[in-house]
PDB file of the backbone (N, CA, C, O) and the ligand in Angstrom, with CONECT records:
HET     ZN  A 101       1
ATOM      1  N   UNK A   1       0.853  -1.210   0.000  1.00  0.00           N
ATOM      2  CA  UNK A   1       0.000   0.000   0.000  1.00  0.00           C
ATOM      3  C   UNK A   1       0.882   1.250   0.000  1.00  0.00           C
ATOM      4  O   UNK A   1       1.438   1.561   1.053  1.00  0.00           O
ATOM      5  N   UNK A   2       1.088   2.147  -1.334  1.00  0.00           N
ATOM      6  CA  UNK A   2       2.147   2.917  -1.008  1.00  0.00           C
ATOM      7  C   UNK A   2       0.883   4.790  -0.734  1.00  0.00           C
ATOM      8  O   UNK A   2      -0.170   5.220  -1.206  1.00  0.00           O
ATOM      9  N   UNK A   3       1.836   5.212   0.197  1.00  0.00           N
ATOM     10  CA  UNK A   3       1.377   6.309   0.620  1.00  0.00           C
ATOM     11  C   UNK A   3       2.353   7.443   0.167  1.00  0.00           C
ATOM     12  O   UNK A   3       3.548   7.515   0.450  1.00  0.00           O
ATOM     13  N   UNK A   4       1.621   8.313  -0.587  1.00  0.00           N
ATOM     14  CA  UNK A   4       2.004   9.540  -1.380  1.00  0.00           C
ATOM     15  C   UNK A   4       1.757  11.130  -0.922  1.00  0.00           C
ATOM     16  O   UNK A   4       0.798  11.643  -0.344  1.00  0.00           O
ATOM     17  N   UNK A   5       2.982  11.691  -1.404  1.00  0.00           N
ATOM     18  CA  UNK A   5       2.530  12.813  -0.414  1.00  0.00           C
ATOM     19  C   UNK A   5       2.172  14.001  -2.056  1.00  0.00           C
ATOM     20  O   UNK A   5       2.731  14.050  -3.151  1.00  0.00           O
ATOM     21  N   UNK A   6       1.211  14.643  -1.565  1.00  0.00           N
ATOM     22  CA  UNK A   6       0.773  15.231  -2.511  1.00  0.00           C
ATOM     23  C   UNK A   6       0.760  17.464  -2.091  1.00  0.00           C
ATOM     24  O   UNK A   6       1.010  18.113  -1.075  1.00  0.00           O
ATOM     25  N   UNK A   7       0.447  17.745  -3.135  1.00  0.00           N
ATOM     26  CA  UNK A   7       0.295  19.101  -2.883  1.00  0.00           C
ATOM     27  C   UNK A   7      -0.189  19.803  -3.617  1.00  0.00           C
ATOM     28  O   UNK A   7      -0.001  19.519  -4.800  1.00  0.00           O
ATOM     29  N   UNK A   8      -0.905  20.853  -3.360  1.00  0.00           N
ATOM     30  CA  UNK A   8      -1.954  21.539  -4.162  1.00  0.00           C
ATOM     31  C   UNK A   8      -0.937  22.306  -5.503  1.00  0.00           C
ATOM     32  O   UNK A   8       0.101  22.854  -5.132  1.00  0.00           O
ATOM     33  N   UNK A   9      -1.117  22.311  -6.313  1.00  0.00           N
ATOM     34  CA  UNK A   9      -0.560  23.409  -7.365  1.00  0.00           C
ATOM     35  C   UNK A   9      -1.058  24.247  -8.347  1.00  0.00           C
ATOM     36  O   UNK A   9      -0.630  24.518  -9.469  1.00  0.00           O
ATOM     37  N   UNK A  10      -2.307  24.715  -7.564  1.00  0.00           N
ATOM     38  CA  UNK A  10      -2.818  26.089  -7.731  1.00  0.00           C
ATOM     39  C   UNK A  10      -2.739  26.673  -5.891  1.00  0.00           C
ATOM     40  O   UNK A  10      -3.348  26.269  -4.900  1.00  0.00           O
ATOM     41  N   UNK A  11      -2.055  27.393  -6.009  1.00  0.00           N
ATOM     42  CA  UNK A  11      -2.539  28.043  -4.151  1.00  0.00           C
ATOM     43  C   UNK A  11      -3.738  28.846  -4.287  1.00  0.00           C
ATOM     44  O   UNK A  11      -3.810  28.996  -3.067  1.00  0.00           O
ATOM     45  N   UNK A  12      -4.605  29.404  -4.653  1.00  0.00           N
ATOM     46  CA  UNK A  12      -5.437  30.112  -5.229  1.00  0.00           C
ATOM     47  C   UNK A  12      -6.640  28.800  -4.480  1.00  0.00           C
ATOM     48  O   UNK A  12      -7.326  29.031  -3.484  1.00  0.00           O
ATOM     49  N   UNK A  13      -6.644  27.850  -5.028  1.00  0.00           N
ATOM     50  CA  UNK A  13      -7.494  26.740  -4.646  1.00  0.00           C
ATOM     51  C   UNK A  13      -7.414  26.029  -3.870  1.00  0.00           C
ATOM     52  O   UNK A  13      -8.032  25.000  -4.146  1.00  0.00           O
ATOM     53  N   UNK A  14      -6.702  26.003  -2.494  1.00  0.00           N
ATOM     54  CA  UNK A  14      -5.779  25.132  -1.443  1.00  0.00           C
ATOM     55  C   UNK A  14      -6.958  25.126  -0.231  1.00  0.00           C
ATOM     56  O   UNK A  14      -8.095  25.595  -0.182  1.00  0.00           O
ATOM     57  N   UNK A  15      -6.354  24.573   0.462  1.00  0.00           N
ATOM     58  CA  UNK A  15      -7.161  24.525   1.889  1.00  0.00           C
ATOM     59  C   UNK A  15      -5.902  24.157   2.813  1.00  0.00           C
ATOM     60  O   UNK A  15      -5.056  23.334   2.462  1.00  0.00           O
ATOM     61  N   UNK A  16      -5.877  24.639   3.659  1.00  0.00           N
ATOM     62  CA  UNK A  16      -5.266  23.731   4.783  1.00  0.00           C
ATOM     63  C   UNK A  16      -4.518  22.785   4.497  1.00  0.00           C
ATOM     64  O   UNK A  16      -3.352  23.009   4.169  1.00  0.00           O
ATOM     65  N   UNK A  17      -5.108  21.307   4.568  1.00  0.00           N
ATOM     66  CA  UNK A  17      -4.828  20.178   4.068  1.00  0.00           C
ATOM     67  C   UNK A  17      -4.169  20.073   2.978  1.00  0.00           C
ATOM     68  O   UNK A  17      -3.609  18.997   2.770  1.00  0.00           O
ATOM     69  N   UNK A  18      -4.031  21.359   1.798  1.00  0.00           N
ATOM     70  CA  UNK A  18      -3.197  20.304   0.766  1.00  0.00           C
ATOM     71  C   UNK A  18      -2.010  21.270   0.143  1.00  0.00           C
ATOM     72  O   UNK A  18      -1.131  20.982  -0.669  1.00  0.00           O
ATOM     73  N   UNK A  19      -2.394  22.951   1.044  1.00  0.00           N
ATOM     74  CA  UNK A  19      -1.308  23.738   0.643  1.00  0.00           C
ATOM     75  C   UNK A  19      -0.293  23.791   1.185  1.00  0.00           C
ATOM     76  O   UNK A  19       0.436  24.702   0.793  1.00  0.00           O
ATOM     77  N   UNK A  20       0.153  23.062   2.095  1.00  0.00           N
ATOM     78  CA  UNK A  20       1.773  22.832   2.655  1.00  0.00           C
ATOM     79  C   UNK A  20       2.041  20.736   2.083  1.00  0.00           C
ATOM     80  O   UNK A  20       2.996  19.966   2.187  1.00  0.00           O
ATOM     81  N   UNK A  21       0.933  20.626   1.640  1.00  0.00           N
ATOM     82  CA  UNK A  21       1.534  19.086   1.167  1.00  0.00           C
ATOM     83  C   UNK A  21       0.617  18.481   2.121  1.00  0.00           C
ATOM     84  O   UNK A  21      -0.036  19.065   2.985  1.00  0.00           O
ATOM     85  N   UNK A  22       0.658  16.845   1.774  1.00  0.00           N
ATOM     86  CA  UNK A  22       0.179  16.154   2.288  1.00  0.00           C
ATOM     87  C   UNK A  22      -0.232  14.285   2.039  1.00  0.00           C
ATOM     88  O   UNK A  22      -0.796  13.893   1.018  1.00  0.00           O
ATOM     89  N   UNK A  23       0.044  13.669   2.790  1.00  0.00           N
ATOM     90  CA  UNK A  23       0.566  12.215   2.932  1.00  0.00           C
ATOM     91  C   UNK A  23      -0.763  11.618   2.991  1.00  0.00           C
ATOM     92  O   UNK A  23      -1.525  11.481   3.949  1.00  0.00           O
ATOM     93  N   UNK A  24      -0.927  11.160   1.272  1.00  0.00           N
ATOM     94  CA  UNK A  24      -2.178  10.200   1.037  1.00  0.00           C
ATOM     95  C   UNK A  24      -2.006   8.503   0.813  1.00  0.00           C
ATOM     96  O   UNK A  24      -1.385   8.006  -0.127  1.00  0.00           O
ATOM     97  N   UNK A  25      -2.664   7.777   1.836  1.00  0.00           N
ATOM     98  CA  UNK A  25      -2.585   6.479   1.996  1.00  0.00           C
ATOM     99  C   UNK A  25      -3.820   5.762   0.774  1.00  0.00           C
ATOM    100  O   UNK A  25      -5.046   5.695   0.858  1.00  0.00           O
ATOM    101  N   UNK A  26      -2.797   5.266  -0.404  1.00  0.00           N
ATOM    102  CA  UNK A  26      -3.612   4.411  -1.232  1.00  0.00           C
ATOM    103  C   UNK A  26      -4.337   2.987  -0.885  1.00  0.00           C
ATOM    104  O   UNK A  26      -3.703   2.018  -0.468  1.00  0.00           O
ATOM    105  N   UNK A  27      -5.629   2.986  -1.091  1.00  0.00           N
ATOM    106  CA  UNK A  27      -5.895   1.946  -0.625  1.00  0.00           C
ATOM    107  C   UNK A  27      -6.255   1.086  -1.929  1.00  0.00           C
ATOM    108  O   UNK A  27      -6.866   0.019  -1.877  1.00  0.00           O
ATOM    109  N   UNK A  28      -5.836   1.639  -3.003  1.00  0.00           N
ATOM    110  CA  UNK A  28      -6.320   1.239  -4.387  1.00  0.00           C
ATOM    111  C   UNK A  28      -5.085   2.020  -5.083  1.00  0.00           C
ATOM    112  O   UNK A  28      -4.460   2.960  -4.593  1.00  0.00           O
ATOM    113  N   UNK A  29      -4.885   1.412  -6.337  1.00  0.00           N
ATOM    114  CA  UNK A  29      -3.707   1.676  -7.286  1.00  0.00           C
ATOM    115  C   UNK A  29      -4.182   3.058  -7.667  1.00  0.00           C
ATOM    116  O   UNK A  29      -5.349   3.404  -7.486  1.00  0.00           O
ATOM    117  N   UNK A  30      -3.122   3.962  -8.277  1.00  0.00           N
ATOM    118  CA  UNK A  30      -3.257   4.986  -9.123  1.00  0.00           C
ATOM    119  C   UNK A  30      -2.877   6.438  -8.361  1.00  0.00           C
ATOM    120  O   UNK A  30      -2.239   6.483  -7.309  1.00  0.00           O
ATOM    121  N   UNK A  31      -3.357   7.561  -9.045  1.00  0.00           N
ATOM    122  CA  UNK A  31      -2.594   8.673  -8.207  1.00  0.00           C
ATOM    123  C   UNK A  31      -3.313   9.406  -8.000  1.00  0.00           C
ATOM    124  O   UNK A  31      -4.199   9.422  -8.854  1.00  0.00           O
ATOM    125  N   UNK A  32      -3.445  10.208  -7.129  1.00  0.00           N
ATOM    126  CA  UNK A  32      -4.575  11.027  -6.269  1.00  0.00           C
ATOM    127  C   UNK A  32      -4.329  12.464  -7.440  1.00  0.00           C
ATOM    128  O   UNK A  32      -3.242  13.041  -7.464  1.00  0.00           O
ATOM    129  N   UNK A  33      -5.704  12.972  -8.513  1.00  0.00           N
ATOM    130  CA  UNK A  33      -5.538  14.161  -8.671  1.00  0.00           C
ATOM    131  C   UNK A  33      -6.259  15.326  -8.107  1.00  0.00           C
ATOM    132  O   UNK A  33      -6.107  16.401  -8.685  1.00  0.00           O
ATOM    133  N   UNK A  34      -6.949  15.276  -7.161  1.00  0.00           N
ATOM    134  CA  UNK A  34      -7.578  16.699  -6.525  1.00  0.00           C
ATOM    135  C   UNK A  34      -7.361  16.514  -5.163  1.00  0.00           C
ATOM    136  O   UNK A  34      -7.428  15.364  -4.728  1.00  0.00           O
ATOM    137  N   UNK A  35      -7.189  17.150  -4.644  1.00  0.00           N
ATOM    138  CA  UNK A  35      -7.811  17.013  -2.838  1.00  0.00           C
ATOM    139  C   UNK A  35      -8.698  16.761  -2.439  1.00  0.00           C
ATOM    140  O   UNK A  35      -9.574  17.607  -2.617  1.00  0.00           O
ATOM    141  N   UNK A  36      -9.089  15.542  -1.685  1.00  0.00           N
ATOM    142  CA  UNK A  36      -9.919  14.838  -0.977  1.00  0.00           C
ATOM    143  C   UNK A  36     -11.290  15.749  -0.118  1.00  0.00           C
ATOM    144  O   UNK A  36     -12.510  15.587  -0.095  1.00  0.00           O
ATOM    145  N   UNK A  37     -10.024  17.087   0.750  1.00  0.00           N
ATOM    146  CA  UNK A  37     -10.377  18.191   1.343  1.00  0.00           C
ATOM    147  C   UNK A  37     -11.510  18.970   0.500  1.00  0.00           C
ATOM    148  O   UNK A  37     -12.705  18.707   0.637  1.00  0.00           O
ATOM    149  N   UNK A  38     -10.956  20.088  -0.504  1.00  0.00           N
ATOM    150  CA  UNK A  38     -11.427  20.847  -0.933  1.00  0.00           C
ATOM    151  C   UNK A  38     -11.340  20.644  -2.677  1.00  0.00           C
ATOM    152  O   UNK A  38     -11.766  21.633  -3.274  1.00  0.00           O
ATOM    153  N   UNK A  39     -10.961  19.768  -3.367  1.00  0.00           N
ATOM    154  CA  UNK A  39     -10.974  19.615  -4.158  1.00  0.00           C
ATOM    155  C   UNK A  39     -10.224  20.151  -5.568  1.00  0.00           C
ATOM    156  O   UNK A  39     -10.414  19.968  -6.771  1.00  0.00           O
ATOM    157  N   UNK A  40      -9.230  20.941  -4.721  1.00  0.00           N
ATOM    158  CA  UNK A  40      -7.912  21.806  -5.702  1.00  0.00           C
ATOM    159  C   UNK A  40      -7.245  20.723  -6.189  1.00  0.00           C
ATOM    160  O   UNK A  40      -6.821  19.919  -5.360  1.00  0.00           O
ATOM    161  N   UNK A  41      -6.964  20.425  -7.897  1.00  0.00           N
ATOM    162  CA  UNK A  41      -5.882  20.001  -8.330  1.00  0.00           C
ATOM    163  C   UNK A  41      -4.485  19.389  -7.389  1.00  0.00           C
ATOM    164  O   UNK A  41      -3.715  20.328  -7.186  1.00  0.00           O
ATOM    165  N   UNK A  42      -4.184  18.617  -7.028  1.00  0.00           N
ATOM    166  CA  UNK A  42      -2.980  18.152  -7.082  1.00  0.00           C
ATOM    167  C   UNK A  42      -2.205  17.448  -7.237  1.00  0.00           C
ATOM    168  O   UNK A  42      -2.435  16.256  -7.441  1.00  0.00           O
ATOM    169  N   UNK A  43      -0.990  17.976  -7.188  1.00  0.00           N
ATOM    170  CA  UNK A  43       0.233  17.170  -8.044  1.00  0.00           C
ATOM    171  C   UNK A  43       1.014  16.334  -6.590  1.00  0.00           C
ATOM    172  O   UNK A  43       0.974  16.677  -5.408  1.00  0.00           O
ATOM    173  N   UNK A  44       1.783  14.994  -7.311  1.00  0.00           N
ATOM    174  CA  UNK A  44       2.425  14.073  -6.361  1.00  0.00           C
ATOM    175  C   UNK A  44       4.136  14.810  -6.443  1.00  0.00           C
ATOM    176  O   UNK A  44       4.730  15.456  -7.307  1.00  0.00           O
ATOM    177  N   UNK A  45       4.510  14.291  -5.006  1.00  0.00           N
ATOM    178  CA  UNK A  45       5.522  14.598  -4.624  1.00  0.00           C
ATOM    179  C   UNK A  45       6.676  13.743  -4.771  1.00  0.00           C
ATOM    180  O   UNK A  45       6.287  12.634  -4.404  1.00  0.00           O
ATOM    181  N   UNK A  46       7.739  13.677  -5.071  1.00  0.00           N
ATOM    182  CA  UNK A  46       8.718  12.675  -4.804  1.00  0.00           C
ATOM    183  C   UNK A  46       9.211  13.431  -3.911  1.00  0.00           C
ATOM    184  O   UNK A  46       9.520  14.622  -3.861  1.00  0.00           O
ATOM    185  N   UNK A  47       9.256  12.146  -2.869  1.00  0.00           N
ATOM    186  CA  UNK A  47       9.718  12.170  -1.259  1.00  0.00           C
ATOM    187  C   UNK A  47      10.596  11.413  -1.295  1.00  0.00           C
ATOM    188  O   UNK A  47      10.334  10.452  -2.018  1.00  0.00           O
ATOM    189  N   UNK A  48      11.733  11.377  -0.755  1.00  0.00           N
ATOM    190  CA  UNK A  48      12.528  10.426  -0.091  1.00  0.00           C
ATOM    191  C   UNK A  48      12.208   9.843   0.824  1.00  0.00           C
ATOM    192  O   UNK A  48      11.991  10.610   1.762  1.00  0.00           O
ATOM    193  N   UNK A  49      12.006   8.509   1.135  1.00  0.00           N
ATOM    194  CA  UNK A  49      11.165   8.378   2.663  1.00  0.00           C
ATOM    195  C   UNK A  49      12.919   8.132   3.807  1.00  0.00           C
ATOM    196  O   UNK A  49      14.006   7.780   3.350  1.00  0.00           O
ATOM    197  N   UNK A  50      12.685   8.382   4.915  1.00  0.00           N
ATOM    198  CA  UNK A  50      13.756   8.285   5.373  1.00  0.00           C
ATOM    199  C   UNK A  50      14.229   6.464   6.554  1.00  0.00           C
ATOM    200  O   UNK A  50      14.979   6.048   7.437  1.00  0.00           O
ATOM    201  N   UNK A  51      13.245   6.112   5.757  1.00  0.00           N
ATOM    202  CA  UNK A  51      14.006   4.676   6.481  1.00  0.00           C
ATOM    203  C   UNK A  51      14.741   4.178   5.251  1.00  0.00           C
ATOM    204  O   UNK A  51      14.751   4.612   4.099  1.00  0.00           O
ATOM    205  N   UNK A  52      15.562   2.792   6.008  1.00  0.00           N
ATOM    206  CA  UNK A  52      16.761   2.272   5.078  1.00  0.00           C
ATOM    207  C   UNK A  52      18.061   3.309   5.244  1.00  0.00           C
ATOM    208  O   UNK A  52      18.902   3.231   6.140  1.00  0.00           O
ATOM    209  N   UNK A  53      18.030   4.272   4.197  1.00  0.00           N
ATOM    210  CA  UNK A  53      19.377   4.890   3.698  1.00  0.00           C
ATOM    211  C   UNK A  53      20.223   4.349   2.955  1.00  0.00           C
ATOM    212  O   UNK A  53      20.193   3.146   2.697  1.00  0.00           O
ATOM    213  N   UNK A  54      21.027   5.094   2.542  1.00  0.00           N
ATOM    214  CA  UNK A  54      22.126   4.343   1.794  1.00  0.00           C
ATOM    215  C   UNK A  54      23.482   4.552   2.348  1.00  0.00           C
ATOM    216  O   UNK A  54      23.656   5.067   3.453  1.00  0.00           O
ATOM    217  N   UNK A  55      24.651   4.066   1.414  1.00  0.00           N
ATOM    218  CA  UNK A  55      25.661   3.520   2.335  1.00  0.00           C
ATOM    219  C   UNK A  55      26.216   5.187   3.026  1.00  0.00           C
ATOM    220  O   UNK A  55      26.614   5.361   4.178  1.00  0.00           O
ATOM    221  N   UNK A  56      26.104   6.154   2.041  1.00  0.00           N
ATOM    222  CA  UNK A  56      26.412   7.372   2.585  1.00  0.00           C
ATOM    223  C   UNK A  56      26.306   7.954   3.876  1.00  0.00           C
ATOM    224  O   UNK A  56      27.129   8.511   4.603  1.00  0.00           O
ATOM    225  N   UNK A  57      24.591   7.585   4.035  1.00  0.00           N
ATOM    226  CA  UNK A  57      24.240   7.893   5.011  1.00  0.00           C
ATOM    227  C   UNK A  57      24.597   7.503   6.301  1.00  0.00           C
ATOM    228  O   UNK A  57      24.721   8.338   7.197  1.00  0.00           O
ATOM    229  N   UNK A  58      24.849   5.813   6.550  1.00  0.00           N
ATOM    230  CA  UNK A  58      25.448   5.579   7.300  1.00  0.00           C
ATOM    231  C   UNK A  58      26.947   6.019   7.293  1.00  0.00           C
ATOM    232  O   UNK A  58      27.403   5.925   8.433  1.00  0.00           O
ATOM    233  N   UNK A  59      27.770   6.422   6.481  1.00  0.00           N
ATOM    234  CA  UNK A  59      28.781   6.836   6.268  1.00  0.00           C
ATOM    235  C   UNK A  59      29.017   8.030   7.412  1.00  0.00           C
ATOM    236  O   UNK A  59      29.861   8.130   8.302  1.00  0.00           O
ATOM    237  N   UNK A  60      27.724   9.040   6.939  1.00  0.00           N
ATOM    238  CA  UNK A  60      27.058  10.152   8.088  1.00  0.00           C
ATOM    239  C   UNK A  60      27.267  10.194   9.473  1.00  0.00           C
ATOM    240  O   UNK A  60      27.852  10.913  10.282  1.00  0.00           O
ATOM    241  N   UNK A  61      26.450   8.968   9.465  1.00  0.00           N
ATOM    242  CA  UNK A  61      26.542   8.798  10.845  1.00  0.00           C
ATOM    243  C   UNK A  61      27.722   8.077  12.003  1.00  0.00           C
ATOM    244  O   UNK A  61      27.939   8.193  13.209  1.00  0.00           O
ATOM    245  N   UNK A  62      28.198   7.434  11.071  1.00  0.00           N
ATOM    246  CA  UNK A  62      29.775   6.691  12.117  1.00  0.00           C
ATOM    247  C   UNK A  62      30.031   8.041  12.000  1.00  0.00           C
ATOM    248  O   UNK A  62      29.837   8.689  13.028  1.00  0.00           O
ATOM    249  N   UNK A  63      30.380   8.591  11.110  1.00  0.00           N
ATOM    250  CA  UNK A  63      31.099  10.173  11.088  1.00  0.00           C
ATOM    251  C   UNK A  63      30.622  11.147  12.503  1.00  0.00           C
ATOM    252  O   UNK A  63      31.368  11.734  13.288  1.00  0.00           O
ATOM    253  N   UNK A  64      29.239  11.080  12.499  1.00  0.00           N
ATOM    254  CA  UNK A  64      28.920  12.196  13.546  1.00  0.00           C
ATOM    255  C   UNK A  64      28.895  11.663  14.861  1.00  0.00           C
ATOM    256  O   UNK A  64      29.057  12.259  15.926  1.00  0.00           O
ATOM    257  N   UNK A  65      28.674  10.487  14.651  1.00  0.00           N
ATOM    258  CA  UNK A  65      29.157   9.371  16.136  1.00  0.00           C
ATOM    259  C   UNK A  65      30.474   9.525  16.710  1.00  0.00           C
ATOM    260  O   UNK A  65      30.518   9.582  17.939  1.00  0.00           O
ATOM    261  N   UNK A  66      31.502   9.599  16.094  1.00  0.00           N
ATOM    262  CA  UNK A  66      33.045  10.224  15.961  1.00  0.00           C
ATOM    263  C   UNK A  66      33.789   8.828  15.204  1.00  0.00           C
ATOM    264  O   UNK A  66      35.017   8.752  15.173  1.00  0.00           O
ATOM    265  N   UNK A  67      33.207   8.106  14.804  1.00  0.00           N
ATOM    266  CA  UNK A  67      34.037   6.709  14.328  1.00  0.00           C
ATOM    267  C   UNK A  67      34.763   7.114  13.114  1.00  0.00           C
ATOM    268  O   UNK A  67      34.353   7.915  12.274  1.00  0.00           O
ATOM    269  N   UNK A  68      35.769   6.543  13.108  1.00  0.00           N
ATOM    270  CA  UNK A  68      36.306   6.753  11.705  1.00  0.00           C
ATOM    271  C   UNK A  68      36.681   5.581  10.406  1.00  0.00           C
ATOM    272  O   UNK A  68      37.065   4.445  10.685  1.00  0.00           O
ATOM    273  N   UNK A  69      36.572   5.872   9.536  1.00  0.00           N
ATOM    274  CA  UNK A  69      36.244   4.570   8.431  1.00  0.00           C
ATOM    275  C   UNK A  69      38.100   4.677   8.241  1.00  0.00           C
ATOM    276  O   UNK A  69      38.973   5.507   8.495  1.00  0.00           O
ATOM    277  N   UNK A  70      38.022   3.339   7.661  1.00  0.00           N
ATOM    278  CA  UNK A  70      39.037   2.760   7.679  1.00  0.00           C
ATOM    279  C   UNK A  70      38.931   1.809   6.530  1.00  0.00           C
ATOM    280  O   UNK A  70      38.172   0.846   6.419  1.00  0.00           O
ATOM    281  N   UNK A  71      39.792   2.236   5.735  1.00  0.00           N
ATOM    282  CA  UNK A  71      39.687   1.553   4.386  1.00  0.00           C
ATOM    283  C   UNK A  71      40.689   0.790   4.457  1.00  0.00           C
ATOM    284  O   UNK A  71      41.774   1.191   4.879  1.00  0.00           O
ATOM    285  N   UNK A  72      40.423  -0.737   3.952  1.00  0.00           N
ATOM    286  CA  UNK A  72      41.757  -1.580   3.978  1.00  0.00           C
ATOM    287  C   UNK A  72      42.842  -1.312   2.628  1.00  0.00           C
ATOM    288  O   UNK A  72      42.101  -1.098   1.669  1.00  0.00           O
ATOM    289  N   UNK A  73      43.418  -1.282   2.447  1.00  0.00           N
ATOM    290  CA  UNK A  73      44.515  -1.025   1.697  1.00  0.00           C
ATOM    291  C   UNK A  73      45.523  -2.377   1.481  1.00  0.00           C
ATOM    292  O   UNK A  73      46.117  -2.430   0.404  1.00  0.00           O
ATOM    293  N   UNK A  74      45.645  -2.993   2.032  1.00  0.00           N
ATOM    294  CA  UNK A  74      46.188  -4.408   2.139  1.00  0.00           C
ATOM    295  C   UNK A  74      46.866  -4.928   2.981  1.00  0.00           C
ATOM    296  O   UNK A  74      47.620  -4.149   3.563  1.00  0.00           O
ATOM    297  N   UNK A  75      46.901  -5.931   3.278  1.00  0.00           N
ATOM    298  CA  UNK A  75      46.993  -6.876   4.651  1.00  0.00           C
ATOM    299  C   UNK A  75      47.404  -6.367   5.716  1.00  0.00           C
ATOM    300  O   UNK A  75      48.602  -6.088   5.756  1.00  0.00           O
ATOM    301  N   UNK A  76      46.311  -5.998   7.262  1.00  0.00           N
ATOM    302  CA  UNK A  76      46.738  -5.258   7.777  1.00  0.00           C
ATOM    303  C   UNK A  76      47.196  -4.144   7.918  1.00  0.00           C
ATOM    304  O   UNK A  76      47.686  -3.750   8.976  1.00  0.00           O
ATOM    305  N   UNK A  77      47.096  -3.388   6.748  1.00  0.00           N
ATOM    306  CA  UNK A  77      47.105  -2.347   6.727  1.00  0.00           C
ATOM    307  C   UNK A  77      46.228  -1.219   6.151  1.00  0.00           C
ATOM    308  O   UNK A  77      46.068  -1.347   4.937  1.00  0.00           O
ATOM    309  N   UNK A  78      45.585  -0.092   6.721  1.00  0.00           N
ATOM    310  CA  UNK A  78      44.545   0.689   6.781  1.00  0.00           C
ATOM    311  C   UNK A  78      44.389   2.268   6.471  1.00  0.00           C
ATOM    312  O   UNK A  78      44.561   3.050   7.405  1.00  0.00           O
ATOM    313  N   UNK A  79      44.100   2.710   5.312  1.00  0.00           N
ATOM    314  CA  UNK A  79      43.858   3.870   5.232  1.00  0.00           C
ATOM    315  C   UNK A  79      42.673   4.575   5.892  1.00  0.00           C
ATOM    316  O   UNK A  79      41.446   4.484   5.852  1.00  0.00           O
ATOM    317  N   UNK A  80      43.602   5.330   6.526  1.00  0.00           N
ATOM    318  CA  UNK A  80      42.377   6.739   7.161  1.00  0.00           C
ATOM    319  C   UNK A  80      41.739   7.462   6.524  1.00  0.00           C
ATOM    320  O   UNK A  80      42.285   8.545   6.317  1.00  0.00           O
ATOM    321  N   UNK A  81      40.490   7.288   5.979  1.00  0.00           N
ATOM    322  CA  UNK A  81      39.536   8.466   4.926  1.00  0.00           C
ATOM    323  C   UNK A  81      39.225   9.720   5.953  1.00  0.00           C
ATOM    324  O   UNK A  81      39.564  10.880   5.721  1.00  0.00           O
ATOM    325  N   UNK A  82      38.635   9.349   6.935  1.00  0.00           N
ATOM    326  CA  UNK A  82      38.709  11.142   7.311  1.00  0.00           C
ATOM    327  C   UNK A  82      38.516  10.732   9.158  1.00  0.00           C
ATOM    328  O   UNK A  82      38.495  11.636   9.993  1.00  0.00           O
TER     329      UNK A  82
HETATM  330 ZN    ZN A 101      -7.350  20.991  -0.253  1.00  0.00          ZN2+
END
């Protein structure tokens, strides 16, 4: 069931609900074009959702943790990236 975040794109026609965006749970295939709310046009968002990540991200975080990566270089021996 994927949930989409959507947003009005006329502001002229918005309400509340759909002029700062807003996270619509499909319960059926396809893509939401008006607001549910008030019925303004809208367009879907590409969101990043923030679970998972990628390797960067964890990269991020040993980083802000204070760990430091350590690249092997060959046998026993280890380059310091940062
Ligand atoms: Zn609306």
């Amino acid at each position: 069931m994927p949930i989409y975040e959507y947003q009005s794109v006329e502001s002229k026609h918005s309400c509340v609900h759909c002029r700062t965006g807003f996270d619509h749970f499909h319960k059926s295939p396809g893509t939401l074009e008006v607001c549910p709310e008030c019925g303004a046009a809208v367009k879907k968002l590409v969101s990043a959702p923030n679970v998972g990540g990628s390797e960067s991200g964890a990269d991020d975080r040993a980083k802000s943790a204070g760990f430091h990566k350590l690249k092997k270089v060959s046998t026993g021996e280890y380059e310091k990236l940062y």
